[in-house]
FITIZA-413585 format. One record per residue (C-alpha): residue in one letter; x, y, z. Coordinates in steps of 0.25 Angstrom, whole numbers, padded with zeros to 4 digits, always signed. Each point is the difference from the previous one (the first is absolute). Example, Ala and Ser with C-alpha at 12.3 -4.5 7.8 and 13.67 -1.06 7.14 Angstrom:
residues 2
A+0049-0018+0031/S+0006+0014-0002/
This chain:
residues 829
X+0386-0098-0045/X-0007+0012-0006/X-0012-0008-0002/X-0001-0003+0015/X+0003+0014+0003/X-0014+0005-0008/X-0007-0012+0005/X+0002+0005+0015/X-0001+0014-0005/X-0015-0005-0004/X-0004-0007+0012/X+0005+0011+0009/X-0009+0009-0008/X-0010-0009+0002/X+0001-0001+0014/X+0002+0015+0003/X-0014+0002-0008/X-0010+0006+0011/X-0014+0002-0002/X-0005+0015-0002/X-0007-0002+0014/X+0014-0004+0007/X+0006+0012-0008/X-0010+0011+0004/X+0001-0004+0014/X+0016-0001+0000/X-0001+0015-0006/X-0008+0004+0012/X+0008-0007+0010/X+0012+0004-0004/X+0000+0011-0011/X+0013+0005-0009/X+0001+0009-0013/X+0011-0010-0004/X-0001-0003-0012/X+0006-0014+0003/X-0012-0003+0011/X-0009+0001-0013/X-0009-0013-0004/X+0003+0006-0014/X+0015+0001+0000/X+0007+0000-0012/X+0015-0001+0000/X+0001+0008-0015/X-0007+0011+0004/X+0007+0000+0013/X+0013-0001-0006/X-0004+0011-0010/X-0005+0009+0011/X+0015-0002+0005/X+0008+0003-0012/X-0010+0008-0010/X+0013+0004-0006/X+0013-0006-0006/X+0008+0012+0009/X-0007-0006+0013/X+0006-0014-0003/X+0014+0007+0007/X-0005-0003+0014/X-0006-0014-0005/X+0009-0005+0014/X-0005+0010+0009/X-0014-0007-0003/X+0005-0015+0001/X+0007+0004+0012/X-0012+0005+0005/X-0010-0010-0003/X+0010-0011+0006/X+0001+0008+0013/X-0017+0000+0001/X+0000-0015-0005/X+0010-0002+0014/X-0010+0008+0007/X-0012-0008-0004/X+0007-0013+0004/X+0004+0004+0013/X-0014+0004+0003/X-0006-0012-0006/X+0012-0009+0009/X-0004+0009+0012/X-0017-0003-0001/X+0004-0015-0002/X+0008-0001+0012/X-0010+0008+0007/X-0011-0011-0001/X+0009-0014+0004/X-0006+0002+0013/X-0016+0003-0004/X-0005-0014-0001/X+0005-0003+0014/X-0006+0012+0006/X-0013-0004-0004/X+0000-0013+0005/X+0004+0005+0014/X-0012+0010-0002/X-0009-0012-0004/X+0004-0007+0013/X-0003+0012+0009/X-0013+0002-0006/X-0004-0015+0004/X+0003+0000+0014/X-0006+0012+0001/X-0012-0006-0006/X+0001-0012+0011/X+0001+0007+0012/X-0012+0009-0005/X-0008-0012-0001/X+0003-0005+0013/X-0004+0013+0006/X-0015+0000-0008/X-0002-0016+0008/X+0002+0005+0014/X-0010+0013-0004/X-0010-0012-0003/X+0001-0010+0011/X+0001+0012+0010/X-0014+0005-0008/X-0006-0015+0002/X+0002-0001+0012/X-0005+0014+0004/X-0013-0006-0008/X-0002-0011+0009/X+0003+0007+0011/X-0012+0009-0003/X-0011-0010-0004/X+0002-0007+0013/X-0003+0014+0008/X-0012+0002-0009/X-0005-0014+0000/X-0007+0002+0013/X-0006+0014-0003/X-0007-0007-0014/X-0007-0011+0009/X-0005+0011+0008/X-0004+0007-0013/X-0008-0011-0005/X-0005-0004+0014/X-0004+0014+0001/X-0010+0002-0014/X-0004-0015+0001/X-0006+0003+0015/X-0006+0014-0007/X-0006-0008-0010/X-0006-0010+0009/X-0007+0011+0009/X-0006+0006-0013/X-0005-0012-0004/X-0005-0004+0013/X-0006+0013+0001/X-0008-0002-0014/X-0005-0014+0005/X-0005+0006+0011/X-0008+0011-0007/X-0005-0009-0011/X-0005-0011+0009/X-0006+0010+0008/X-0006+0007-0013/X-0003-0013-0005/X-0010-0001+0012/X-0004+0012+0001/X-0003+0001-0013/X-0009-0014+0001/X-0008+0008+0011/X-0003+0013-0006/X-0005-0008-0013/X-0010-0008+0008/X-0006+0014+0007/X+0001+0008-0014/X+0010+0010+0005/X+0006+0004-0015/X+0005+0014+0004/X+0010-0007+0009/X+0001-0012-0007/X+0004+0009-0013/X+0012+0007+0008/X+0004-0016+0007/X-0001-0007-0014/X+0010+0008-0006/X+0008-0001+0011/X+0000-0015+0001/X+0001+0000-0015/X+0015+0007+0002/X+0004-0007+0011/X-0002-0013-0007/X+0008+0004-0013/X+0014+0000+0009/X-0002-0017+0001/X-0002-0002-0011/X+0014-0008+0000/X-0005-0006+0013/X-0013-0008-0005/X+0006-0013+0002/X-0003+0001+0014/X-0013-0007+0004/X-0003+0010+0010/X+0003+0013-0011/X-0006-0007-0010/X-0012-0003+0008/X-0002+0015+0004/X-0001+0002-0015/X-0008-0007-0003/X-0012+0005+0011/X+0004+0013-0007/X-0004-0004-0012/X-0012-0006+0005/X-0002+0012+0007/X+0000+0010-0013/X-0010-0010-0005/X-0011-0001+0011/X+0001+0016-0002/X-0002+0001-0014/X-0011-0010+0001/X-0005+0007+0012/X+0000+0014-0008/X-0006-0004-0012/X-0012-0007+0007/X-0001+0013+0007/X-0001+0007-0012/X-0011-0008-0006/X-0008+0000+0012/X+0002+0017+0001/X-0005+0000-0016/X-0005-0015-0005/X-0002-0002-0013/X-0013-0002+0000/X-0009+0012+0006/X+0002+0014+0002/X+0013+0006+0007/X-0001+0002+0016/X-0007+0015+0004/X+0009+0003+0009/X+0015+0005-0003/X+0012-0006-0001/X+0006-0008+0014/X+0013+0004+0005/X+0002-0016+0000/X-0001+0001-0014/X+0010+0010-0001/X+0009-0005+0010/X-0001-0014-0009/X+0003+0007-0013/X+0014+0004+0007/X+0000-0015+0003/X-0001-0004-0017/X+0012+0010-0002/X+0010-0008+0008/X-0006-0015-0005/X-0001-0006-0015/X-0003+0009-0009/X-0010-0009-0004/X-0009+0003+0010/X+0001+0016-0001/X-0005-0002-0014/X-0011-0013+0004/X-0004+0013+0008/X-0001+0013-0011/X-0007-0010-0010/X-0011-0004+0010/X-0003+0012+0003/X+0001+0007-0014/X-0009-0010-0005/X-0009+0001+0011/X+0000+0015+0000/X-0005+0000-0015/X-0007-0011-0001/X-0013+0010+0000/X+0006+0007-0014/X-0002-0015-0007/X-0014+0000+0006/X-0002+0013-0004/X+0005+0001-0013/X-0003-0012-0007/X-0002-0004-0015/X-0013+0002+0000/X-0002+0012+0007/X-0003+0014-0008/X+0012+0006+0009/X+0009-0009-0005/X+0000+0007-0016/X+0010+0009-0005/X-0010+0012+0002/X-0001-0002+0017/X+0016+0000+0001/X+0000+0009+0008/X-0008-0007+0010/X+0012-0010+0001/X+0010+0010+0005/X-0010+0007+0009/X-0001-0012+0007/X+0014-0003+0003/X+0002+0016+0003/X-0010-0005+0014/X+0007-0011+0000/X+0012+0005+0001/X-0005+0011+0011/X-0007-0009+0008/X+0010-0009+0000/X+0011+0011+0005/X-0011+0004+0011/X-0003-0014+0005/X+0013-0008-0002/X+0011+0009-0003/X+0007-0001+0011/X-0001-0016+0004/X+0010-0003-0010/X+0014+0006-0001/X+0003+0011-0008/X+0011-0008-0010/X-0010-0009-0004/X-0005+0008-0009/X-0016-0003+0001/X-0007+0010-0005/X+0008+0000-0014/X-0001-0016+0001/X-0014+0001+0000/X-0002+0012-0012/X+0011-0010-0008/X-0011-0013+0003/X-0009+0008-0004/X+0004+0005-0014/X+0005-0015-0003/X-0015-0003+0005/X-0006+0009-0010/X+0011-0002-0013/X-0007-0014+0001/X-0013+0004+0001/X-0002+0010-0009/X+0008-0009-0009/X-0010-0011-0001/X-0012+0010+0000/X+0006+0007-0012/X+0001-0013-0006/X-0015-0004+0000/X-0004+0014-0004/X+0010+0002-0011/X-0011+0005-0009/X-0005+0009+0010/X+0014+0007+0001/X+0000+0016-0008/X+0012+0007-0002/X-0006+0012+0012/X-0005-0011+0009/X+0016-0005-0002/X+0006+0013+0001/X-0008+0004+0012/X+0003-0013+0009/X+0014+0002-0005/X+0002+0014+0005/X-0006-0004+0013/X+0009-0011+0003/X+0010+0008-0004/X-0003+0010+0008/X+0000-0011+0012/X+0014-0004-0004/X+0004+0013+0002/X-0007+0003+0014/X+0007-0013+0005/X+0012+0005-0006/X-0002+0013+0009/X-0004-0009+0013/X+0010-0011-0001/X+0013-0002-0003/X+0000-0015-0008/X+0010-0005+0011/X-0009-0014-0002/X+0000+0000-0013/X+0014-0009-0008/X+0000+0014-0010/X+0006+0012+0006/X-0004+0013-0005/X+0010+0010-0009/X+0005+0012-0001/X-0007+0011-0007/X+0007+0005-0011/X+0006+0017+0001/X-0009+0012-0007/X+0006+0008-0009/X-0008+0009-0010/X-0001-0002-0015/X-0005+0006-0012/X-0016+0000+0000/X-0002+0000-0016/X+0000-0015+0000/X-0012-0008+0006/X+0012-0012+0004/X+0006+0012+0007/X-0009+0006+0010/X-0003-0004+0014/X-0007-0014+0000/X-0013-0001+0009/X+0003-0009+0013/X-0010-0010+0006/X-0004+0010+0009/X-0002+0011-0010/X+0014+0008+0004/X+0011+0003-0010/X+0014-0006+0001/X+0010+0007-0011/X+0008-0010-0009/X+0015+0001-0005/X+0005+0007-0010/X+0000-0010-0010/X+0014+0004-0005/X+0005-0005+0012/X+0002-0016+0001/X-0012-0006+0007/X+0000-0010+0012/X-0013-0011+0002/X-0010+0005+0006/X-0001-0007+0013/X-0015-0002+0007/X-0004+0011+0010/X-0011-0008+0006/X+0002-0013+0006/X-0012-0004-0002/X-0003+0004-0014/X-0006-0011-0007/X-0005-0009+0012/X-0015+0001-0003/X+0001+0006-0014/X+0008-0011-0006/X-0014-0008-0001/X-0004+0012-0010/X+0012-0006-0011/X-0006-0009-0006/X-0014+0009-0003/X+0008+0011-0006/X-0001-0005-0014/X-0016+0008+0000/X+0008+0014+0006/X+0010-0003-0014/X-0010-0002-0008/X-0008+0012+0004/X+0013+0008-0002/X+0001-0006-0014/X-0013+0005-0003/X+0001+0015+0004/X+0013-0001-0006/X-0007-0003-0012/X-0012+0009+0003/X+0013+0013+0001/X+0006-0002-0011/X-0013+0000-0009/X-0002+0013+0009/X+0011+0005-0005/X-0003-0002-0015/X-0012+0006+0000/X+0006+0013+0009/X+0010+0001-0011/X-0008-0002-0011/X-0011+0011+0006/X+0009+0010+0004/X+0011-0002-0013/X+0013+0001+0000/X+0011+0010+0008/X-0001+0014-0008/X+0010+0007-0005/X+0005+0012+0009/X-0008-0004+0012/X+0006-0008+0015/X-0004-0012-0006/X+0009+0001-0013/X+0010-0011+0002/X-0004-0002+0014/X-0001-0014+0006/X-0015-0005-0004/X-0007+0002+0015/X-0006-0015-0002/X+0013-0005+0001/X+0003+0005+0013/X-0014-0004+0005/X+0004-0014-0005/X+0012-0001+0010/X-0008+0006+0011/X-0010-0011+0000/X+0013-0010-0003/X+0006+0005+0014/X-0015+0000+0007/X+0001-0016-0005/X+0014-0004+0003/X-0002+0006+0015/X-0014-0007+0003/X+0004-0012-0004/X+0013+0001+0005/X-0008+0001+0013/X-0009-0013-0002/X+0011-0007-0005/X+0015-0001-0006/X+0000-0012-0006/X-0006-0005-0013/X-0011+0008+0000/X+0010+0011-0002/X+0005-0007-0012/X-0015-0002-0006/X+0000+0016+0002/X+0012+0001-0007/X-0004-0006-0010/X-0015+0009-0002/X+0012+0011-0001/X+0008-0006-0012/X-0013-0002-0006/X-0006+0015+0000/X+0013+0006-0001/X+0001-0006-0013/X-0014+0003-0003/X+0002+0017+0004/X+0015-0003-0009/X-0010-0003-0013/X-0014+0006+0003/X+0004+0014+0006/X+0013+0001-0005/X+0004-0007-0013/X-0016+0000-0004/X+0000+0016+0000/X+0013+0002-0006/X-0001+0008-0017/X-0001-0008-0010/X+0011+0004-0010/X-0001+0003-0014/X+0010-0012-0003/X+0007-0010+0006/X+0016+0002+0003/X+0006-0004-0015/X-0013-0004-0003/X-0008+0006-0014/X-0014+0002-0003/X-0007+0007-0014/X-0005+0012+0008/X+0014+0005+0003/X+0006-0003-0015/X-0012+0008-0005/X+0004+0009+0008/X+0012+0002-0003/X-0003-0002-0014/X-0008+0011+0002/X+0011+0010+0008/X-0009+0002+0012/X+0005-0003+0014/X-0003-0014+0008/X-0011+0001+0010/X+0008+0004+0015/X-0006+0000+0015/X-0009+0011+0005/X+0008+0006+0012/X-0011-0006+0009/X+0004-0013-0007/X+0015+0004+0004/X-0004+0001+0015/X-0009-0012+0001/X+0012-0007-0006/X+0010+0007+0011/X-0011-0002+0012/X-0002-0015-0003/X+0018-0003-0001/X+0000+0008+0013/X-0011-0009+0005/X+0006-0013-0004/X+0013+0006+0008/X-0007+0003+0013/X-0006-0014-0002/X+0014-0007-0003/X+0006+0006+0012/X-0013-0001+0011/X-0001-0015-0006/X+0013-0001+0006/X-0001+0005+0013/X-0014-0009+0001/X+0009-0011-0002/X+0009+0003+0010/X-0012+0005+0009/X-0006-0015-0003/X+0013-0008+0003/X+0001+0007+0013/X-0013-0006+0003/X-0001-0013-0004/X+0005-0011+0008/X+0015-0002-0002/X-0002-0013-0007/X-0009+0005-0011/X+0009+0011-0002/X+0006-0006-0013/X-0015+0001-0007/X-0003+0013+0001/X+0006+0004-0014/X-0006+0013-0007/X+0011+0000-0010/X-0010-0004-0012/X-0008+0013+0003/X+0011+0010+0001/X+0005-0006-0013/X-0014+0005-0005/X+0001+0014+0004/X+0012+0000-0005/X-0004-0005-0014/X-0012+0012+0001/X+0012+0009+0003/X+0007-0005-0013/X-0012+0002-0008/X-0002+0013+0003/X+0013+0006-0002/X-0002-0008-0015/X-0012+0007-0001/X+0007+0012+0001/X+0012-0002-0008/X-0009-0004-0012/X-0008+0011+0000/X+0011+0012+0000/X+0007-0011-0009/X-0011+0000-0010/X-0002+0014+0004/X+0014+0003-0009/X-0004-0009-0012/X-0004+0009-0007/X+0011+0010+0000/X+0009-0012-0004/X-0006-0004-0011/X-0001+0014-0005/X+0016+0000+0001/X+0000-0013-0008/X-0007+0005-0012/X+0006+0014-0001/X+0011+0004-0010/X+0011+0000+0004/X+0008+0000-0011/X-0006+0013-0007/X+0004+0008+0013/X+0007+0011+0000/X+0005+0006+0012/X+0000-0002+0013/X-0011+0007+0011/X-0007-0001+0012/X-0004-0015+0005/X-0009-0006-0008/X-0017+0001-0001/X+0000-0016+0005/X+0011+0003+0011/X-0009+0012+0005/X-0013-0008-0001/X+0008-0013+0009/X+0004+0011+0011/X-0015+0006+0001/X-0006-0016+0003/X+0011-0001+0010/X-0002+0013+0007/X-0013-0004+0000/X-0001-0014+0005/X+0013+0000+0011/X-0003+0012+0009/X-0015-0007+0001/X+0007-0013+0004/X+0010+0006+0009/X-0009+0008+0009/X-0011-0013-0001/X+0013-0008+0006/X+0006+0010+0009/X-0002-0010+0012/X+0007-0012-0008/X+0012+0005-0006/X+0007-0013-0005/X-0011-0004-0009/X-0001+0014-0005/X+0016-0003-0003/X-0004-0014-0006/X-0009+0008-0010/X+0010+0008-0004/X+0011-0012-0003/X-0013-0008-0008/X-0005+0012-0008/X+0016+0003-0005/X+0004-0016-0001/X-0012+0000-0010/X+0001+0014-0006/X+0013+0001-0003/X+0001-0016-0009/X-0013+0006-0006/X+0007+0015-0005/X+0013-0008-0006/X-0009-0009-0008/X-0007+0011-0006/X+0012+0007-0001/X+0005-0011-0010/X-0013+0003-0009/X+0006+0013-0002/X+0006-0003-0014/X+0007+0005-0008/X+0005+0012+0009/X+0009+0012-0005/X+0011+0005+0009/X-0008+0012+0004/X-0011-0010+0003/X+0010-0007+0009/X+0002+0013+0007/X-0014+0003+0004/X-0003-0014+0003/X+0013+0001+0010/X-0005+0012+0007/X-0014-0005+0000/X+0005-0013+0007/X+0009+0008+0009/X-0014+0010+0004/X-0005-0014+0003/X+0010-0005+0007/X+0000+0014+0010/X-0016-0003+0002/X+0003-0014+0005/X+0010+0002+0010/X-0010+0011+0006/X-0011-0009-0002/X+0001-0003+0016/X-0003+0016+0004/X-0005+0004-0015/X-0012+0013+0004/X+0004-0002+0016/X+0002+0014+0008/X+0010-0009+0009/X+0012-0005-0010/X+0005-0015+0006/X+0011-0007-0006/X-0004-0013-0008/X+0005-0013+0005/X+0015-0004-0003/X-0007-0014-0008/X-0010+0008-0005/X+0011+0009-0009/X+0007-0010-0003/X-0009-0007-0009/X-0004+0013-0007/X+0014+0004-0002/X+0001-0015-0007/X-0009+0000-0009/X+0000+0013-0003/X+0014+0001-0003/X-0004-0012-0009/X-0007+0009-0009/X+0010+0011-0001/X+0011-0010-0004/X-0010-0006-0012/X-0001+0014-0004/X+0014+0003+0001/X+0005-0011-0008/X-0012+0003-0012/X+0006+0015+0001/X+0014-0007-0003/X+0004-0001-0014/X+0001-0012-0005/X+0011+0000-0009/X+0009-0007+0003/X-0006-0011+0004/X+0010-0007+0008/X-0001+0013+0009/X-0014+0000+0000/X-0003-0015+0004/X+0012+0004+0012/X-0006+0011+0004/X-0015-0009+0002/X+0007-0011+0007/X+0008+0010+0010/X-0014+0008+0003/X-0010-0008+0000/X+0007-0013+0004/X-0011-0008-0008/X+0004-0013-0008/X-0014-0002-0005/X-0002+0002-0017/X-0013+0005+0003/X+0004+0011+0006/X+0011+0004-0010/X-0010-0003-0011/X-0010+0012+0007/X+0011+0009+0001/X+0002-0001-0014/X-0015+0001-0005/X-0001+0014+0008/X+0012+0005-0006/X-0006-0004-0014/X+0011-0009-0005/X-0002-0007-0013/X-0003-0015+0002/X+0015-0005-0007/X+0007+0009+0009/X-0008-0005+0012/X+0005-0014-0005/X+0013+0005+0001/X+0000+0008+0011/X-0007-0014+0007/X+0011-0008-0003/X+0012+0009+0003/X-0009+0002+0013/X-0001-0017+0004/X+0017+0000-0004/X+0004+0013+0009/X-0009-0006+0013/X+0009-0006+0011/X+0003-0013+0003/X-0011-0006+0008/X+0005-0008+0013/X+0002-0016-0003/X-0013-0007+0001/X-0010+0012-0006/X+0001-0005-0016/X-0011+0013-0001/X+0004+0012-0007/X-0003+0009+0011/X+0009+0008+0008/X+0003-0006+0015/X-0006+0013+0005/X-0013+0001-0008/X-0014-0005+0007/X-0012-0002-0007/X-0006+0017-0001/X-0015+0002+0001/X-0003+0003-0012/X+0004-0013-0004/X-0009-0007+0010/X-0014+0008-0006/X+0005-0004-0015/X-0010-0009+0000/X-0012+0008+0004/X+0004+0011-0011/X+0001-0010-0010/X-0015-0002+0005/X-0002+0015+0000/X+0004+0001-0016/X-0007-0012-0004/X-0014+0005+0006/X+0003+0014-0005/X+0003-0004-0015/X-0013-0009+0000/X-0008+0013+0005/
C-alpha cells in the first residue's frame, strides 16, 4: 500500500512539473508572495518557517486547522471553475453554426451585386454599339478623302512634272518633285494597285529623264573637251542644281566631279612632269594658281551651285589630292636632285598652304574633323622643352605645365598633311643632314672647351651648367618641332634616334671626357702614392679649378638627366600614338646619371685621399710612451684643415643641386670613417693615457663630421637626419674600440663581456686587434681567445659560425685584402 502511495506521489509530481516558460507566465497572470504558489516549494523549509522552535510546536493545530480550511477552499474553487465550463463546448458550436449562415446569406448577396452588374454591362454595349460604327465609319471616310486627295495631287504632279521636264523648267520642277516625292511615300502600302503602282513608276521614270536631262546639260554647259563656255553661269543650271538635291545622290556627285575635273584640267596641262614648274623650287607656282582659281571660280560660278555643296573647298581638296600624287611621282624620278633646303623650302610652303585652307575652309568634306587646341598656360623658360613652340604660321602657342597630366594632342588643322604626306618618305636626306650637323655641334663643342678651358674658380661659370649643353637642347627642340611639322610618324623616331646617339656622345666627349683624372683609383694602389707615403709627403689633391670643373660637369649632367626627360615627354606628345612605345630615352638618362656618379666619386677620393696622410701619421705615432692627455692631435688638425678646405668649395660649387651635395657628404663619411677605424687598429700597443687622447681626438672628429654639411658656412643648416645617423654609427664604433682597449683586462671573464656587450662583434679578428693594441702577450691573447669563443652567445639553429646573430661583415674586413697587398709591395720596397 505504501508503495502505491509513493508511486502516485511520483506520477502526480511528474504531472504537476511545468516548464520555466508555463511558470513565468502563471506568475505574471496571477502573482502571489505564497510561499506555497512557488516552482520551488519545499515542504521542510516550509514546515521549519512555521515551527523554527520546539515552543512554536504548541499551536501545531492551529496550523492543521488552518491548512485544512484553505485545502476546502481550493477545492471549492477548483469544483466551481469545472462546473463553470460544462456548458463551453455547446456554446461554441452554436457560435460555429451562426457564423456559417452568416457566411451563406453574405454569399448570396455578392451574386445578386454581379448579375445586376452584368446586366448593366450589356445593357451598355448595346447603347454604344451604334456610336463605334459611326466612329469607325467616321475615320475610315476621313482616311479615304485624305487618300483621295493625295491621289489626286500626285497624279496631277506626276504630269505636271512630266511637262515641266520636257520644257526644262527646274526651278518649279525642284519645288514639284519634292512634293510628289512626299505624297508618294504615304502609298507605300498601296502599291499593289495597278493604277498606284503605275503612277510610280512614271515617277520614277521621271527623276530619271531629269537626271539625264541635267547632267547632259551640264556637259554641253562645260564639255570635257575645249574650254569652259565665256559667258556665266545660266539660271537653268542653277535651277537644275536645286533639281540634283532632291534626285539620287548619285547624280549630285556625277555632277561635282565633272566639273571639278573639268575646272582643273588646265593645272595637269600646265604642270606636267616634264615642265621646270613642276620641281620642288617653282612650288609656289602651284598654289598661286589655285588661289585664281579659286577667285575666278567664286566670281564666275559661285553662286550657280548651292551653298551646302560645299564647291569651292571641293575643288582646293581635288586639288591638293591632285598635287600629293604629282609631286610624289616627280620626287621619285628626281630623288637625286632632292637637298635637305630645297626640301625644307617646298615643305614650309605646302605647309603654309595647309594652314591658308585651314583658315579658308572648315574640312566639313573631309572624313577627319578637326580638334581642339589645347589651353595655354605659362612655364618656366630655363628649359628649351619648355618654352613656346613656334607654330606653322610662326605664332606661339604656350604648352602645359609638364607637372600636370597630359592629354594627346589633337590636330588643329584639318588639312595638315593632305599635300605634305608625299614629303615622308624623302625625309631620310632631312635626318641625315641633322645627323651631320649634330656631329659637326658636338666637335664644335669640343674644340670651344678645349680653347676656352675649363670653368674657373670664383667666376659665374664655376659649377655653373657648361653653356654647350644648353645650346645642345635648343637645337634638340628646333629639330623635334620642324620635324614634328613635316612629319610624326617614323621619321620622328629616326630623329630620335640621331638624339640617343649625340646625347651619348656630349655624356662621354664633353662630359666624362673632361672630367680630372685622379691620382688613384677607388681602393686601387700605385708605387707613386707608397713612395709617397713612405716618404711622409701628402698625395697629389685637385686644384680648386679642378674642384669646380668637377661641380660644373655633375651640375651639367643633372640639367641633361632632367631636360632628357622632358624631351622625351615632349617627343611622345608628338609622335603618333602608335609609335609612342618606341620612344624610350631611358638609356641616356641612365648615362647622365652614371656622369653624376662619377663625379661625386671624384670628389670623395680626393678629400678621402686628401686625409691619408694625417691617418697614417696616427698609425705610426707612439702611443704607448704618451703621457698626458692635450688638445686634439697634429693628424686630427691636419684632416680638419683638408675638409675645410675641399667642402665649402664643393658646397657653393653645388648650391643649385643640393641632393648630390648631401650624396657627397654620405660617400665621403661611408668611406672615411672604415678607413679611420682600420688605422686606428694599427695603433699598438697603446697606454691608457694613449687611449685617452685617441678618444678625444675621435670625438674632435666625430664633431667635424656632423658639421661636415655647414662646415665654413655663414648660414648654419642642419645635416640631414640619414646623413647623422651614419656618422653617429660609425663613429660611435670607434669610441666603443676605444673604450673597451682603456678597460682593464683582468679578469678576463669581465673583460671578454664587456666587448661582447659594446661592440656586439663575434668575429676573432676583431677580438684578436683589440688585444694587439692593448699589447698583450701572445699566450694571454690565446687565452683570452678562447675564453672569448666560449663566452659568445648561442648562435640561432642553422648558423654553425662562430659569429654573433648580430655582427655583419665590417669594412675593414672587406679591404684585408688590399692591405695585405699594401704590406707586401712595401716590404719588397
Amino acid at each position: 500500500m505504501e508503495e502505491e502511495e509513493f508511486e502516485f506521489a511520483e506520477d502526480l509530481e511528474a504531472i504537476l512539473h511545468l516548464t520555466p516558460e508555463v511558470q513565468l507566465a502563471i506568475e505574471q497572470v496571477f502573482p502571489s508572495q505564497d510561499p506555497l504558489d512557488r516552482a520551488d516549494f519545499n515542504a521542510v523549509e516550509y514546515i521549519n518557517t512555521l515551527f523554527p522552535t520546539e515552543q512554536s510546536l504548541a499551536s501545531i493545530d492551529d496550523v492543521v486547522n488552518k491548512i485544512r480550511l484553505k485545502i476546502r477552499r481550493l477545492d471549492d474553487n477548483i469544483r466551481t471553475v469545472v462546473r463553470g465550463q460544462t456548458n463551453v463546448g455547446q456554446d461554441g458550436r452554436q457560435a460555429l453554426e451562426e457564423a456559417q449562415i452568416a457566411i451563406q446569406q453574405l454569399f448570396g448577396k455578392i451574386k445578386d451585386i454581379k448579375d445586376k452588374a452584368e446586366k448593366s454591362e450589356q445593357m451598355v454595349k448595346e447603347i454604344t454599339r451604334d456610336i463605334k460604327q459611326l466612329d469607325h465609319a467616321k475615320r475610315h471616310l476621313t482616311t479615304s478623302i485624305t487618300t483621295l486627295n493625295h491621289l489626286h495631287m500626285l497624279a496631277g504632279g506626276v504630269d505636271s512634272l512630266e511637262a515641266m521636264t520636257r520644257k526644262r523648267q527646274y526651278g518649279e520642277v525642284a519645288n514639284l518633285l519634292q512634293g510628289v516625292v512626299n505624297v508618294l511615300e504615304h502609298f507605300h502600302k498601296y502599291m499593289g494597285i495597278p493604277q498606284i503602282r503605275q503612277l510610280s513608276e512614271r515617277v520614277k521614270a521621271a527623276q530619271s529623264e531629269l537626271g539625264t536631262q541635267i547632267l547632259a546639260d551640264f556637259e554641253e554647259a562645260f564639255p570635257s573637251q575645249g574650254s569652259k563656255r565665256p559667258g556665266g553661269p545660266s539660271n537653268v543650271l542653277r535651277d537644275a542644281c536645286l533639281v540634283a538635291n532632291v534626285l539620287d545622290p548619285r547624280i549630285k556627285q556625277e555632277i561635282i566631279k565633272k566639273f571639278i575635273r573639268q575646272h582643273l584640267s588646265e593645272y595637269l596641262v600646265l604642270f606636267q612632269e616634264n615642265q621646270d614648274v613642276a620641281w620642288l623650287d617653282k612650288i609656289d607656282r602651284r598654289y598661286a594658281w589655285i588661289k585664281r582659281q579659286l577667285v575666278d571660280y567664286e566670281e564666275k560660278y559661285g553662286r550657280m551651285f548651292p551653298e551646302e555643296w560645299c564647291m569651292t573647298e571641293r575643288i582646293a581638296v581635288e586639288f591638293c589630292h591632285i598635287t600629293k600624287v604629282e609631286l610624289a611621282k616627280v620626287m621619285r624620278t628626281r630623288a637625286k636632285e632632292i637637298e635637305v633646303k630645297l626640301l625644307l623650302f617646298a615643305i614650309q610652303r605646302t605647309t603654309n598652304f595647309e594652314g591658308l585652307l585651314a583658315k579658308r575652309f572648315t574640312g566639313c568634306t573631309l572624313t577627319d574633323a578637326p580638334g581642339q587646341k589645347r589651353p595655354e598656360s605659362p612655364l618656366d623658360p630655363t628649359n628649351p622643352f619648355l618654352e613656346d613652340e613656334p607654330g606653322e604660321d610662326m605664332g606661339t602657342e604656350k604648352d602645359e605645365d609638364l607637372a600636370k597630366p597630359r592629354k594627346p594632342k589633337a590636330p588643329d588643322n584639318p588639312f595638315h598633311g593632305i599635300v605634305s604626306k608625299c614629303f615622308e618618305p624623302h625625309l631620310y636626306v632631312y635626318i641625315e643632314s641633322q645627323d651631320k650637323n649634330l656631329g659637326e655641334l658636338i666637335d664644335r663643342f669640343v674644340a670651344d672647351f678645349r680653347a676656352q678651358g675649363p670653368p674657373k674658380a670664383g667666376t659665374e661659370e664655376g659649377g655653373a651648367v657648361l653653356p654647350s649643353c644648353a645650346d645642345l637642347f635648343v637645337y634638340y627642340k628646333k629639330c623635334m618641332v620642324q620635324c614634328s611639322q613635316l612629319s610624326t610618324g617614323e621619321p620622328m623616331i629616326a630623329l630620335t634616334t640621331i638624339f640617343q646617339k649625340f646625347l651619348r656622345e656630349y655624356a662621354w666627349k664633353i662630359l666624362s671626357g673632361n672630367l680630372p683624372k685622379s691620382s688613384s683609383n677607388s681602393g686601387g694602389l700605385t708605387i707613386t702614392s707608397l713612395l709617397k707615403e713612405k716618404e711622409g709627403s701628402e698625395a697629389a689633391k685637385f686644384t680648386v679649378d679642378e674642384l669646380c670643373l668637377i661641380c660644373s660637369i655633375l651640375s651639367t649632367a643633372e640639367y641633361c638627366l632632367a631636360t632628357t626627360q622632358q624631351l622625351e615627354e615632349k617627343l611622345k606628345e608628338k609622335v603618333d600614338k602608335v609609335l609612342v612605345e618606341r620612344i624610350n630615352l631611358t638609356g641616356e638618362m641612365d648615362t647622365f646619371s652614371t656622369v653624376i656618379s662619377n663625379s661625386i666619386q671624384l670628389l670623395v677620393q680626393d678629400l678621402d685621399a686628401a686625409c691619408d696622410p694625417a691617418l697614417t701619421a696616427m698609425s705610426k705615432m707612439p702611443w704607448q710612451s704618451v703621457e698626458h692627455v692635450g688638445d686634439q692631435s697634429p693628424y686630427v688638425t691636419s684632416i680638419i684643415m683638408h675638409i675645410k678646405q675641399n667642402v665649402p668649395i664643393i658646397r657653393d660649387n653645388l648650391a643649385s643641386t643640393r641632393k648630390y651635395f648631401t650624396q657627397f657628404c654620405i660617400k665621403f663619411t661611408n668611406s672615411f670613417i672604415p678607413k679611420f677605424i682600420n688605422h686606428l687598429f694599427r695603433c699598438k700597443p697603446i697606454s691608457m693615457v694613449g687611449a685617452e687622447q685617441l678618444l678625444l681626438d675621435t670625438h674632435s672628429l666625430k664633431t667635424v663630421l656632423l658639421d661636415l654639411p655647414s662646415i665654413g658656412s655663414q648660414v648654419l643648416r642642419k645635416a640631414p637626419a640619414s646623413y647623422t645617423k651614419i656618422v653617429v654609427k660609425g663613429m660611435t664604433r670607434a669610441e666603443m674600440i676605444l673604450k673597451v682597449v682603456m678597460a682593464p683586462h683582468e679578469p678576463p671573464v669581465v673583460f671578454v663581456d664587456n666587448y661582447i656587450k659594446l661592440l656586439a662583434d663575434g668575429n676573432p679578428e676583431t677580438f684578436q686587434k683589440i688585444l694587439d693594441m692593448k699589447g698583450l702577450k701572445r699566450s694571454e691573447q690565446s687565452s683570452m681567445l678562447e675564453l672569448f669563443r666560449q663566452r659568445l652567445p648561442t648562435p640561432p639553429s642553422g648558423d654553425g659560425g662562430p659569429s654573433l646573430s648580430f655582427s655583419a661583415p665590417t669594412p675593414e674586413q672587406e679591404s684585408s685584402r688590399i692591405r695585405k697587398l699594401e704590406k707586401l709591395i712595401k716590404k719588397r720596397l
